[in-house]
C-alpha positions as CSV (number, residue, x, y, z in Angstrom):
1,X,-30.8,-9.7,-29.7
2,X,-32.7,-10.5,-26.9
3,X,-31.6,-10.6,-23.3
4,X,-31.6,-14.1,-22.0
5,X,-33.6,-13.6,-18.7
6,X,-33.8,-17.0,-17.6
7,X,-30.1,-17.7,-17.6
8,X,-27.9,-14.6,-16.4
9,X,-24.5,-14.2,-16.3
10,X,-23.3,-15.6,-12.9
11,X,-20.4,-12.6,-12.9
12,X,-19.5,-9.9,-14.6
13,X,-16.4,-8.0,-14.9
14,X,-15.9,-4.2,-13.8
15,X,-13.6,-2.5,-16.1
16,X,-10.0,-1.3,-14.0
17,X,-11.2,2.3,-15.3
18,X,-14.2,2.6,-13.4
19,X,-13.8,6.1,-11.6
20,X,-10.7,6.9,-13.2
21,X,-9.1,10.4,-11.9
22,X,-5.9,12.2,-12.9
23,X,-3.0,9.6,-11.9
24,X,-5.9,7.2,-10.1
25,X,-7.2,4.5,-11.7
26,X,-9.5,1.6,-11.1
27,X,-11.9,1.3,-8.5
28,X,-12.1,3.4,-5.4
29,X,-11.1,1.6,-1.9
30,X,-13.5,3.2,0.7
31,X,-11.7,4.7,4.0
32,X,-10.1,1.7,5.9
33,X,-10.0,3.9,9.1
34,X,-13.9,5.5,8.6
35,X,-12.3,8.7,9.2
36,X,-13.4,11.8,7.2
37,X,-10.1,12.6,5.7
38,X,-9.9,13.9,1.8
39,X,-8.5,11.4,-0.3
40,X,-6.4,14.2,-2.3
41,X,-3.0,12.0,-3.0
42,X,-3.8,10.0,-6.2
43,X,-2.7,6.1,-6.0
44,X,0.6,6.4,-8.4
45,X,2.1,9.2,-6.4
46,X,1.4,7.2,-3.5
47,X,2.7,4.3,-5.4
48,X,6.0,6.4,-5.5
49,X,6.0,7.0,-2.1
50,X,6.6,3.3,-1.1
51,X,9.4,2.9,-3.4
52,X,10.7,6.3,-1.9
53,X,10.5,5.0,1.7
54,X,11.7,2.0,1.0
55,X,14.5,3.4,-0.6
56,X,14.7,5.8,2.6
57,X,15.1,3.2,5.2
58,X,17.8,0.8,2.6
59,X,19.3,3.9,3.0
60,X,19.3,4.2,6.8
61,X,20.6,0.7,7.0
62,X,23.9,1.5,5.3
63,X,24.4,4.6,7.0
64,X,23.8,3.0,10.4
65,X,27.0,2.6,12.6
66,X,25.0,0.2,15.2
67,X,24.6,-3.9,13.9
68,X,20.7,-3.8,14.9
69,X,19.9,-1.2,12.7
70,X,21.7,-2.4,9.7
71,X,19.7,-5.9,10.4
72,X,16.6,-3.9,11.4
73,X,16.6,-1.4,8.7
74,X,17.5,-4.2,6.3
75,X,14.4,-6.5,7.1
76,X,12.2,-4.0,7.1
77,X,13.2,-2.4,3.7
78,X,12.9,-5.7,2.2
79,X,9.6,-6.4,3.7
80,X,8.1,-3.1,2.1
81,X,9.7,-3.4,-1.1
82,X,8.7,-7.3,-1.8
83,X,4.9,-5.6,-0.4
84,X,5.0,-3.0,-2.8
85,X,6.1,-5.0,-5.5
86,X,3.0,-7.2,-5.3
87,X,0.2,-4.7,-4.5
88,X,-2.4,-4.3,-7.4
89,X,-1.5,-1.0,-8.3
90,X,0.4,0.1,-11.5
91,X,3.5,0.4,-10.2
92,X,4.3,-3.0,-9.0
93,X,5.7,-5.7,-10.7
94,X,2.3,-8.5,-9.8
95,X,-1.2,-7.8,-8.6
96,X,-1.4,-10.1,-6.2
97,X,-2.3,-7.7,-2.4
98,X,-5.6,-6.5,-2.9
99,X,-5.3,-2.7,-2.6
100,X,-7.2,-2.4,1.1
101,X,-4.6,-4.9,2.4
102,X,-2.2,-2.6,1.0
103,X,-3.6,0.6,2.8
104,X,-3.1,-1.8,6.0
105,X,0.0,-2.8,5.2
106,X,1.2,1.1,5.5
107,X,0.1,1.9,8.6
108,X,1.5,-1.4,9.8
109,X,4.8,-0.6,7.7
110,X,5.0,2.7,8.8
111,X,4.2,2.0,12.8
112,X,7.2,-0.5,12.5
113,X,9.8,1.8,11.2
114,X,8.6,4.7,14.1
115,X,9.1,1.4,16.9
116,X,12.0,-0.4,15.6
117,X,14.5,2.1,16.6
118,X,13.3,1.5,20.1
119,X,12.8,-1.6,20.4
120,X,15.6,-2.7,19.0
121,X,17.5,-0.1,21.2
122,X,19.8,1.9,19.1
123,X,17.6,5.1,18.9
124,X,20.3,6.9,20.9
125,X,23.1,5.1,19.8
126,X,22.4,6.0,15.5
127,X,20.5,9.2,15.7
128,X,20.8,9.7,12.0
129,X,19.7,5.8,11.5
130,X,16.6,6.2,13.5
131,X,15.8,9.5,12.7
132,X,16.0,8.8,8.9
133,X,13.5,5.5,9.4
134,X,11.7,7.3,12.3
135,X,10.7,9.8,9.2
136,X,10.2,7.3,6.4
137,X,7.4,5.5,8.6
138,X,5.8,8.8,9.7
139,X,5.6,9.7,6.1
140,X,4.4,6.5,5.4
141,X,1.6,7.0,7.3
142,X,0.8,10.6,7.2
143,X,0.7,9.6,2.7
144,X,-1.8,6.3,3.5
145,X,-4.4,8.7,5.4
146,X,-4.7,11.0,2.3
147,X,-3.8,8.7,-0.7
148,X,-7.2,7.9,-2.6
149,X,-6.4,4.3,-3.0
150,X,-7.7,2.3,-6.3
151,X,-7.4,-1.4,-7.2
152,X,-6.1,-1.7,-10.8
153,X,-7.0,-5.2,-11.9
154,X,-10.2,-6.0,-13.3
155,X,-12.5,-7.6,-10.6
156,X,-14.8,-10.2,-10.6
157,X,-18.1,-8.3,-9.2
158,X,-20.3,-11.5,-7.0
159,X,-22.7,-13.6,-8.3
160,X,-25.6,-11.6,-10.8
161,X,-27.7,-14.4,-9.6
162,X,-27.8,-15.8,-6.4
163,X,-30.3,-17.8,-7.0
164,X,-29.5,-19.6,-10.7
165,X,-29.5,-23.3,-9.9
């Protein structure tokens, strides 16, 4: 059958296993931060990760003793899980946060849980609290800067023809 050359598509679909690697799938996210760091944590363990933390910092906010770190930790553990639970990766329950405002939403995540024990002053007052969120955002953050971060979904890839009329 002959290619129709006068009337291309006007998208295509990239298959999710473009680029697959061991416990990685779909396409490859390039570095958010530029930085020349080795992608070496595949996206499902990552994926892991941010139930783990989340889990972490529920945690924190039933063993804190102080009211603003129950509140706090609360909040913010919601927050990450309802995120995780709607990133396109295989692990969550709808693809609806494209995977690079995922890898934002970690450092962002993880920056809040390392400054909500002082802002919200009871870093001295629950030192297990804190300490316990301080790590799960540290974490966080140290896992986004080496997890090679894929979108799962299929794509739509642009227009084939940008100048079909």
């Amino acid at each position: 059958m002959e290619k129709d050359i006068e009337n291309p598509p006007l998208t295509r679909e990239m298959p999710f296993a473009f680029e697959d690697r061991l416990l990685s799938h779909g396409v490859a996210a390039r570095s958010l931060a530029g930085l020349p760091l080795a992608r070496v944590i595949p996206q499902d363990v990552h994926s892991i990760i941010d139930y783990a933390t989340v889990l972490a910092v529920a945690v924190a906010a039933f063993i804190a003793d102080e009211r603003r770190a129950r509140i706090g930790c609360r909040i913010i553990a919601g927050a990450g899980l309802a995120q995780s639970l709607v990133s396109d990766y295989r692990l969550s329950a709808v693809k609806l946060l494209p995977v690079r405002a995922h890898e934002v939403r970690d450092y962002v995540w993880g920056a809040v849980n390392i400054a909500a024990p002082f802002v919200l002053g009871y870093r001295k007052r629950d030192r297990v609290a804190s300490a316990v969120q301080m790590a799960a955002g540290a974490a966080l953050i140290l896992t986004a800067l080496f997890t090679d971060y894929r979108s799962f979904k299929r794509r739509r890839i642009g227009f084939e023809n940008q100048n079909a009329g």
